[in-house]
C-alpha positions in Angstrom: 1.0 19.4 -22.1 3.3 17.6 -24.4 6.6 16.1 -23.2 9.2 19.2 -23.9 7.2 21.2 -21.5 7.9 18.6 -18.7 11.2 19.0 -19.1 11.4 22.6 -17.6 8.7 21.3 -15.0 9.6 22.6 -11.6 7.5 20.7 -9.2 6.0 17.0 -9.3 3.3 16.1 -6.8 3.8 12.3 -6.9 1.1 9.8 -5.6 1.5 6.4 -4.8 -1.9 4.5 -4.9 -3.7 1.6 -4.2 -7.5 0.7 -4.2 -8.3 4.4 -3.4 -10.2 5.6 -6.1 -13.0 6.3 -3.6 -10.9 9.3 -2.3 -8.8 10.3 -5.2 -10.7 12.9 -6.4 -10.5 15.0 -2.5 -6.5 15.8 -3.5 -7.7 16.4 -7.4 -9.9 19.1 -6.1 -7.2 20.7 -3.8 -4.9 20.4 -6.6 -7.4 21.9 -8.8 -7.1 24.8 -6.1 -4.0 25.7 -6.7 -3.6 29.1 -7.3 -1.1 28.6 -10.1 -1.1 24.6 -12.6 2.4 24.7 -13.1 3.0 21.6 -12.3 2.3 18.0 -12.9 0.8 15.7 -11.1 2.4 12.1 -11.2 0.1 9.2 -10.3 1.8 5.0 -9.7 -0.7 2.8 -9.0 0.2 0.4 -7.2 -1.9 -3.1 -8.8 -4.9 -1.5 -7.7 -8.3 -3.4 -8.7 -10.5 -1.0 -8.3 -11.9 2.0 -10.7 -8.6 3.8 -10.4 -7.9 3.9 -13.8 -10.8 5.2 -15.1 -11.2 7.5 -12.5 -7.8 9.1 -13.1 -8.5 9.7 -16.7 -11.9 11.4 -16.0 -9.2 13.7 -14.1 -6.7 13.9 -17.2 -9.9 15.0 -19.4 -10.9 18.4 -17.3 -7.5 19.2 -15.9 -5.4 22.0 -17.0 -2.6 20.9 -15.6 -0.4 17.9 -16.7 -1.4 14.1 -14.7 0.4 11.2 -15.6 -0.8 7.9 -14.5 1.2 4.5 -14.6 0.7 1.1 -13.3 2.5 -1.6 -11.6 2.2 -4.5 -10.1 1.4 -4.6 -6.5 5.6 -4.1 -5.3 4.7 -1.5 -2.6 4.9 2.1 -2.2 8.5 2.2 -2.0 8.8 0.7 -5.3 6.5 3.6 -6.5 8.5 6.4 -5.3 11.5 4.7 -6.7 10.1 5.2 -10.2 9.0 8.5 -9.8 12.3 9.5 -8.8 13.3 8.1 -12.3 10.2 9.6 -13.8 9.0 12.8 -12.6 9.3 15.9 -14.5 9.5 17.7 -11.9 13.3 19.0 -9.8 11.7 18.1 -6.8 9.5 15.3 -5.7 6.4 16.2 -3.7 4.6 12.7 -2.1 1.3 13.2 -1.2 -0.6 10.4 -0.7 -4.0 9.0 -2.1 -5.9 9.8 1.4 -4.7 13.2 1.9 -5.3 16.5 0.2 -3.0 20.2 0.2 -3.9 23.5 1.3 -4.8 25.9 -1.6 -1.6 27.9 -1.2 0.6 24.7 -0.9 2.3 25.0 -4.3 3.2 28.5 -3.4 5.0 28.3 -0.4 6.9 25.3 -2.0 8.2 27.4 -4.1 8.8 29.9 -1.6 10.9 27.5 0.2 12.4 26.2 -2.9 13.9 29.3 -3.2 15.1 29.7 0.5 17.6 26.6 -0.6 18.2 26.0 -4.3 21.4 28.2 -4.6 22.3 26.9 -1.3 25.0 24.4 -1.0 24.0 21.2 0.6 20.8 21.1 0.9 18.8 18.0 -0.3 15.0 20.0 0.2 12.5 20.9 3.1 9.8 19.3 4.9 6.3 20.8 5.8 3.9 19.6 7.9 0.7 16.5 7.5 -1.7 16.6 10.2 -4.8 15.3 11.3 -7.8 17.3 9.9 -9.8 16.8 13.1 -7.0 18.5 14.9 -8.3 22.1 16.3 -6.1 24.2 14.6 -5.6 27.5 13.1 -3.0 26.9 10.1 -2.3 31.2 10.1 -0.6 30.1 13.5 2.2 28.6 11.6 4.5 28.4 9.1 7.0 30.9 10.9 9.8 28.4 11.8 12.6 27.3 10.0 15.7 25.0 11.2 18.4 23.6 9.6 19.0 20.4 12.1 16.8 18.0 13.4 18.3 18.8 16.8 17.5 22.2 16.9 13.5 22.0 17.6 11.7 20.5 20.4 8.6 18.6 18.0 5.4 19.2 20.4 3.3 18.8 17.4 0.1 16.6 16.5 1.5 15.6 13.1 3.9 14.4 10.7 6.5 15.7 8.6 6.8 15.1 4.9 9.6 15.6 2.8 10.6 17.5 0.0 13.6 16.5 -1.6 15.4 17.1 -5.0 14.6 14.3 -7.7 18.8 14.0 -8.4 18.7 13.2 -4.7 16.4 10.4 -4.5 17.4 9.0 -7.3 21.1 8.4 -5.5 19.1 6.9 -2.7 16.5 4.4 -4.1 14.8 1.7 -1.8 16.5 -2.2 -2.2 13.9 -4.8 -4.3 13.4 -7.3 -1.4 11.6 -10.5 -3.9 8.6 -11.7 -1.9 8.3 -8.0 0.4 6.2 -5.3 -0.6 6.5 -2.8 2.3 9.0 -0.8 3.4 9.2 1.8 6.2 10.2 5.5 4.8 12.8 5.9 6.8 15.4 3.5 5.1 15.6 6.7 2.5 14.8 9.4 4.4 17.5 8.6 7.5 20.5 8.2 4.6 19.5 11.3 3.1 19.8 13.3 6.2 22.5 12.0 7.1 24.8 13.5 4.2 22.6 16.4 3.3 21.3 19.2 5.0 17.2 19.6 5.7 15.3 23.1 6.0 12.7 22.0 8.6 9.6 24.2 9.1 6.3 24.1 10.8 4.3 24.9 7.6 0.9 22.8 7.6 0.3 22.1 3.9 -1.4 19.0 4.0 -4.4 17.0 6.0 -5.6 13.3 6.3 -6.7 10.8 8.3 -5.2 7.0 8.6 -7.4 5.1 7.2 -8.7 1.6 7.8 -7.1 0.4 4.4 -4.1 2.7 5.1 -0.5 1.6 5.2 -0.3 2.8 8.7 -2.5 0.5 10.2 -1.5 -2.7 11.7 1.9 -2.1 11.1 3.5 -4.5 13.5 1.2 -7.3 11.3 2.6 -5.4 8.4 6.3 -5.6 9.8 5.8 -9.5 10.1 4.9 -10.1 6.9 7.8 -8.0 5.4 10.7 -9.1 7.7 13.7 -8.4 6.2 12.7 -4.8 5.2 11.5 -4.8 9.0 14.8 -5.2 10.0 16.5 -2.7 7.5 14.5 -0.3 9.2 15.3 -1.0 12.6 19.1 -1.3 11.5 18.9 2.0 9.7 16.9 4.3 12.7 19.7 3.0 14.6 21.7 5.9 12.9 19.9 8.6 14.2 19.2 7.0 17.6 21.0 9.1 20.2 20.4 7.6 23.7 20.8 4.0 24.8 17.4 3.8 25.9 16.1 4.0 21.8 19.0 1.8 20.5 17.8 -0.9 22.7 14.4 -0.8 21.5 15.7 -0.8 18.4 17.6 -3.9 19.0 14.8 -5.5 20.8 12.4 -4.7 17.7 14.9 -6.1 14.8 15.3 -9.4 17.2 11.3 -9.7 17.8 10.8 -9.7 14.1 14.1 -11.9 13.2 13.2 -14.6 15.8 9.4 -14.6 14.9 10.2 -14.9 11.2 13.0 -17.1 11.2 15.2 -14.8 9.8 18.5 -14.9 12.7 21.1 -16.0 10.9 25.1 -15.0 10.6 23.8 -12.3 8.1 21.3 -10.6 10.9 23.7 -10.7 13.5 26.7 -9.1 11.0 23.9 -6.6 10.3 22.8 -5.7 13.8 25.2 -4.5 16.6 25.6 -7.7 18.9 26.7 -6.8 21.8 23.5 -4.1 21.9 21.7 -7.0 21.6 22.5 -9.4 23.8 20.6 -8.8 26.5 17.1 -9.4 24.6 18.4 -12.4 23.1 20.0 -13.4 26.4 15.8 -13.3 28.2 14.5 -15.1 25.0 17.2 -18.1 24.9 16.2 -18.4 28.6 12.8 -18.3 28.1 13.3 -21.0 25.2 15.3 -23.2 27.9 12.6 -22.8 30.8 10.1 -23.7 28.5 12.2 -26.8 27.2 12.5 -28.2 30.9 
């Protein structure tokens, strides 16, 4: 598909990768599935150094839809989702990562609910549901909700939501370049986002996947230690949408565990963090220092 085409692309299924060529080709086949291949699929690898490569261009010689595969350097995922949103073809940005895989249908009820909210005003896109493939469930059970605030459902379910969202959007809202950190919790664009735009939520299940051993998802608090000062951007930036006091002190708790295990207190973490919602955490931990000093 040569490059004019892309232009008038409507949807991008974008993949961040790393080291997964094992499972890559699960999501080629349930892309290959898709009722309709108007679309492209946009691959970053991530420094991977396995067979990736070669084992995306074995996909770009039998597709018949468009794949586009880059590389960088191992930055992170976030760094990979900030250059498809500078990239894509594709008005909106579909992540699906390198361990999951879509439903048949999946490209046809995103354009369903495309259309639910592009001549809308305010709306930045629509989420669907990831879940657990060993979860007992019949998908035809679902897929009949919609809400417009994040307020407005009570979230009883075994899953995940992922995000839709206009390229334009995300390009507004790209994740920081922390030198020396390579992972960076969703939710530092997501939360923004939310905040000044308006989400059509739904309990469509389009994707499956497991976490997996080498996933991003595991050991996360090891994970959180060894990326500090993204940690702590996170826990600064779910403080937004925390509502009760309960949440913001674990919040609080969280940034300070991280700052005071990695040495990162310092005027500039307590300007960034409310202090007096912090105090009493870093009230037990000076005493604890003291007691253990006498």
């Amino acid at each position: 598909m040569n490059l004019s085409a892309l232009k008038y692309m409507e949807i991008t299924f974008f993949t961040p990768t790393y080291n997964r060529a094992y499972i890559l080709p699960r999501l080629y086949q349930s892309l290959k599935n898709q009722k309709t291949h108007n679309f492209e699929w946009l691959i970053v690898d991530d420094g991977s150094t396995d067979h990736t490569e070669s084992a995306v261009n074995e996909f770009i010689a039998e597709a018949d839809f468009s794949i586009r595969y880059y590389k960088q350097s191992n930055q992170g995922k976030h760094i990979a989702i900030n250059f498809a949103a500078l990239n894509a073809a594709g008005k909106w940005i579909i992540i699906i990562d390198s361990d999951d895989y879509v439903i048949d249908n999946c490209l046809q009820v995103c354009k369903s609910l495309i259309s639910d909210i592009e001549n809308k005003k305010g709306f930045a896109g629509f989420t669907f549901i990831r879940t657990s493939e060993n979860e007992c469930l019949n998908i035809e059970d679902y897929g009949f909700k919609k809400w417009s605030t994040n307020k407005d459902y009570d979230w009883k379910f075994p899953g995940e939501m992922n995000f839709v969202i206009k390229k334009e959007i995300l390009q507004r809202y790209p994740f920081p370049v922390i030198k020396g950190e390579n992972f960076c919790q969703e939710s530092v664009q997501i939360i923004p986002i939310i905040k000044k735009y308006k989400i059509l939520y739904t309990d469509h299940i389009l994707a499956f996947g497991d976490y997996l051993e080498d996933g991003l998802s595991q050991n996360l608090y090891a994970r959180l230690l060894k990326n500090p000062r993204y940690a702590m951007l996170s826990f600064k930036t779910k403080l937004q949408m925390s509502e009760t006091i309960a949440d913001k002190k674990i919040l609080a708790q969280n940034y300070w565990d991280i700052a005071l295990k990695t040495n990162q207190p310092n005027i500039k973490s307590f300007l960034q963090f409310p202090v007096l919602l912090s105090m009493p955490f870093l009230g037990r931990k000076l005493l604890t220092s003291l007691r253990k000093g006498i």
